[in-house]
C-alpha positions as CSV (number, residue, x, y, z in Angstrom):
1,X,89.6,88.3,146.0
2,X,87.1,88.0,143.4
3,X,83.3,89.1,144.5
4,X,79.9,87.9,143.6
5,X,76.7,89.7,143.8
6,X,73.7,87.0,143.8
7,X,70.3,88.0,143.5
8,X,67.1,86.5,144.9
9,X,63.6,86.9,143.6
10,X,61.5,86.2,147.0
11,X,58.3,85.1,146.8
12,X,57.8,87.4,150.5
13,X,60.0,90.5,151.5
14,X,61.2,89.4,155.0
15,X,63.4,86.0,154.5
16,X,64.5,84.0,157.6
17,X,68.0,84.4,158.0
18,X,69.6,82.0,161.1
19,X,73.2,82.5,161.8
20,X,74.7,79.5,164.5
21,X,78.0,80.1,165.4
22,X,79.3,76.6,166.7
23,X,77.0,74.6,164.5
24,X,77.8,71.0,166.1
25,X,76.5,67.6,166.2
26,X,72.6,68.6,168.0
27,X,70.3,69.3,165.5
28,X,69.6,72.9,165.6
29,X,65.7,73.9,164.8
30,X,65.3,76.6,162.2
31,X,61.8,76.3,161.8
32,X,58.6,74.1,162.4
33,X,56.9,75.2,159.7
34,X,57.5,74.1,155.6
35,X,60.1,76.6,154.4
36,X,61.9,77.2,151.0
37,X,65.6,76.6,151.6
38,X,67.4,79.3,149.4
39,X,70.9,79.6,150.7
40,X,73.8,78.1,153.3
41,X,77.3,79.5,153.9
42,X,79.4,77.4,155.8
43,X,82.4,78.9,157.6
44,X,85.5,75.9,158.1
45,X,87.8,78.0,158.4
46,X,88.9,76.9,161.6
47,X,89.1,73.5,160.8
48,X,91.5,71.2,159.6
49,X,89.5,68.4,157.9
50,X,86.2,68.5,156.1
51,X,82.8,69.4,157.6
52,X,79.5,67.5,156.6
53,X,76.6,70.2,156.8
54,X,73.1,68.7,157.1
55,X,69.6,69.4,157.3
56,X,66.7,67.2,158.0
57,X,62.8,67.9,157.0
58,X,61.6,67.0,160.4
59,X,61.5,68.2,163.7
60,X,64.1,66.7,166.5
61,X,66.0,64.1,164.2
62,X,68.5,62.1,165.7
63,X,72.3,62.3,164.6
64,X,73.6,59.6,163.2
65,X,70.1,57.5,163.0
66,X,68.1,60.2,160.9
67,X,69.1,60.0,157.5
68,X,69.0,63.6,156.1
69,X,67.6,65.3,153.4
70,X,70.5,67.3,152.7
71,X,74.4,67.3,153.0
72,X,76.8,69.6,151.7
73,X,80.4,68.8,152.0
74,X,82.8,72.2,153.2
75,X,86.3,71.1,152.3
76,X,89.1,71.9,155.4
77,X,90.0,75.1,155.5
78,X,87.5,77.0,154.1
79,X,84.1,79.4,153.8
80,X,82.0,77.9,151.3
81,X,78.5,79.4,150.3
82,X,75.7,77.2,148.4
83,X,73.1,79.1,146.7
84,X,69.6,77.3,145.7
85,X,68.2,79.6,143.2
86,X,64.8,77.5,142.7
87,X,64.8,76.7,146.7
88,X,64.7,73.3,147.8
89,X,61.4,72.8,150.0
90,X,61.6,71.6,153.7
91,X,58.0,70.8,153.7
92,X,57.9,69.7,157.6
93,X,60.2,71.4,159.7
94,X,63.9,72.6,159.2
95,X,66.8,71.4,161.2
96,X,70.4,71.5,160.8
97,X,73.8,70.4,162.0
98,X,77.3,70.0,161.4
99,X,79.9,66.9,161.5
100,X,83.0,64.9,160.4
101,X,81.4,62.5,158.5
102,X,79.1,62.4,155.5
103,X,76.1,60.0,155.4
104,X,73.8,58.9,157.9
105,X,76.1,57.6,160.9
106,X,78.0,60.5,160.8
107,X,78.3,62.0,164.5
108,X,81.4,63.7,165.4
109,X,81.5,67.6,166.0
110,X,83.7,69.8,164.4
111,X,87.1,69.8,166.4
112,X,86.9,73.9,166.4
113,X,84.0,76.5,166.0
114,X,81.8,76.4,162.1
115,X,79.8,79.2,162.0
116,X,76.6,78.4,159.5
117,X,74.0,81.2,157.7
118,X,70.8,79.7,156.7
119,X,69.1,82.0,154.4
120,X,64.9,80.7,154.3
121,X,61.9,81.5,152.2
């Protein structure tokens, strides 16, 4: 197994790091204040179809009417990890779930557990 070592330049010393362990179709608040997103591992492993990871710049959006600002696709299967080395800004708010289907409507959990790490700024 091949290993990578990724570096971060901050822009403070003490990121936010949130781990959910049965990340699901309820938005999960990681923060209510603007943030820098600057990395997301997704753990899949325990599923057998894809999982739709998504985040919203808001505060209590609704799944499957909110449309989000972010989705990343984990194929079944699988840990994936996303790195953002310029950040992408949540001005607003953070939140943050995980489904079966990408886009918008999307509103099924995960059959079995996904474990997420947000890493903010």
């Amino acid at each position: 197994m091949a290993t990578a070592r990724v570096l971060f330049k901050f822009q403070t010393t003490d990121p936010d790091i949130h781990e959910i362990t049965d990340s699901e179709n309820t938005a999960e608040p990681l923060a209510s204040t603007s943030k820098i997103l600057r990395a997301v591992t997704v753990d899949n492993s325990a599923n057998g179809s894809a999982t739709f990871f998504k985040m919203w710049n808001s505060a209590g959006p609704t799944v499957g009417t909110t449309a989000p600002d972010l989705i990343l696709m984990v194929p079944a299967s699988v840990k994936r990890s996303f790195y953002f080395h310029e950040g992408i800004v949540f001005g607003t708010a953070c939140e943050c779930a995980c489904v079966t289907t990408a886009g918008t409507a999307g509103t099924t959990s995960p059959t079995s557990s996904v474990t997420v790490q947000v890493i903010l700024e």
